[in-house]
MARMAR-240244 format. One record per residue (C-alpha): residue in three letters; x, y, z. Coordinates in steps of 0.05 Angstrom, whole numbers, padded with zeros to 5 digits, always signed. Layout:
N
AlaXYZ;...
% end
This chain:
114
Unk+00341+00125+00100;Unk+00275+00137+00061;Unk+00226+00174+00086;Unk+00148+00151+00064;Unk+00092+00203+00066;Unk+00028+00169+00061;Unk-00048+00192+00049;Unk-00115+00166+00028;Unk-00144+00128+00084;Unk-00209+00130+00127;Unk-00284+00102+00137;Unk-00322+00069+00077;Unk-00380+00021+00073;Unk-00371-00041+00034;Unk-00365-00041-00034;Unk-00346+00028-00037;Unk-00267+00055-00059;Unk-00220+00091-00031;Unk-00147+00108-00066;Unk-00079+00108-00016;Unk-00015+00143-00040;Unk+00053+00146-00017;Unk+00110+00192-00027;Unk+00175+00166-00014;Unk+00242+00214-00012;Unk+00314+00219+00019;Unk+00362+00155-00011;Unk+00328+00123-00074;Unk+00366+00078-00113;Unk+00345+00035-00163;Unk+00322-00021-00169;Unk+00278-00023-00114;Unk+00207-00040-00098;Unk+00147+00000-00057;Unk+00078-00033-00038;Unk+00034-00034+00015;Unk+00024-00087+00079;Unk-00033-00084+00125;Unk-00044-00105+00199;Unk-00111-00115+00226;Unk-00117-00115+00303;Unk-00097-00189+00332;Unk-00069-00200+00261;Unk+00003-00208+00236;Unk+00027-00152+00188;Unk+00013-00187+00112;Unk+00021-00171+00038;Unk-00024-00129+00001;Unk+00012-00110-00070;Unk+00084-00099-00082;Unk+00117-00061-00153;Unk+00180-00058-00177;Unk+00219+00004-00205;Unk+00226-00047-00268;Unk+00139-00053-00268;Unk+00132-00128-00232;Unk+00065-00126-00198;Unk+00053-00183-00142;Unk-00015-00179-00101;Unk-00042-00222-00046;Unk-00092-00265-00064;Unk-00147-00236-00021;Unk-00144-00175-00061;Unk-00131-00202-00137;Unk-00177-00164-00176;Unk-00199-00123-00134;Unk-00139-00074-00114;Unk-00098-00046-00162;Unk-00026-00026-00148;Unk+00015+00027-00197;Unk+00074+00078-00192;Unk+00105+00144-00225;Unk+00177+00130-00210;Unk+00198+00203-00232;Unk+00155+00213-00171;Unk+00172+00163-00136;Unk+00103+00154-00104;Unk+00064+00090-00098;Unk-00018+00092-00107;Unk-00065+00035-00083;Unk-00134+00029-00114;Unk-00174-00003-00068;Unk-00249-00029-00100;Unk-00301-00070-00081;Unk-00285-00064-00009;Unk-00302-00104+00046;Unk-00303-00110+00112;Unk-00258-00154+00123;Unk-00206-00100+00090;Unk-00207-00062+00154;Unk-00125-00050+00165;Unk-00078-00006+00183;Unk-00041+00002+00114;Unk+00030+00008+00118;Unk+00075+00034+00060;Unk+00133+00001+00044;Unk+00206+00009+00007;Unk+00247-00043-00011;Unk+00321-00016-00034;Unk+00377-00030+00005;Unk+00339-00043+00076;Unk+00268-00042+00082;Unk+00231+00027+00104;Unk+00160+00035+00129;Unk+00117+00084+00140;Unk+00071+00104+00192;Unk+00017+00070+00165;Unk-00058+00091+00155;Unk-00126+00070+00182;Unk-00183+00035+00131;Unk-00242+00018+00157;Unk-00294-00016+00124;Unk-00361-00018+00150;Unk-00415-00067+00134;
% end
């Protein structure tokens, strides 16, 4: 099982930033891949960005150029850069780890006020 720490979130008006990490540890193999899903309230859980240990970057469209994703894998931590935001943005942001199974973690609040 991995175990995913994560940090970064809370209130910002539109068009401001805010930066999300997460640490993952315990049974890390590679390849593998770590990203970040969000839920909004009423809303299914969807895609924000996804990276691979080997670099291969895949974003949801309603981000693109907005959001960037990156990773240390010596670290193995995963960091979301998150500009330009809007309300619409407003999400619990979950962490994710894709080896063999899929682990989550707790997720963290955004809000985005207008």
């Amino acid at each position: 099982q991995v175990r995913l720490v994560e940090s970064g979130g809370g209130l910002v008006q539109a068009g401001g930033s805010l930066r999300l990490s997460c640490a993952a540890s315990g049974r890390i193999f590679s390849p593998n891949s770590m990203g970040w899903y969000r839920q909004a309230p009423g809303k299914q859980r969807e895609l924000v960005a996804t990276i691979t240990s080997g670099g291969r970057i895949n974003y949801a469209d309603s981000v693109k150029g907005r959001f960037t994703i990156s990773r240390v894998n010596q670290e193995n931590t995963v960091y979301l850069q998150m500009n330009s935001l809007k309300p619409e943005d407003t999400a619990v942001y979950y962490c994710y780890f894709g080896g063999f199974r899929s682990d989550w973690g707790q997720g963290t609040q955004v809000t985005v006020s207008s």
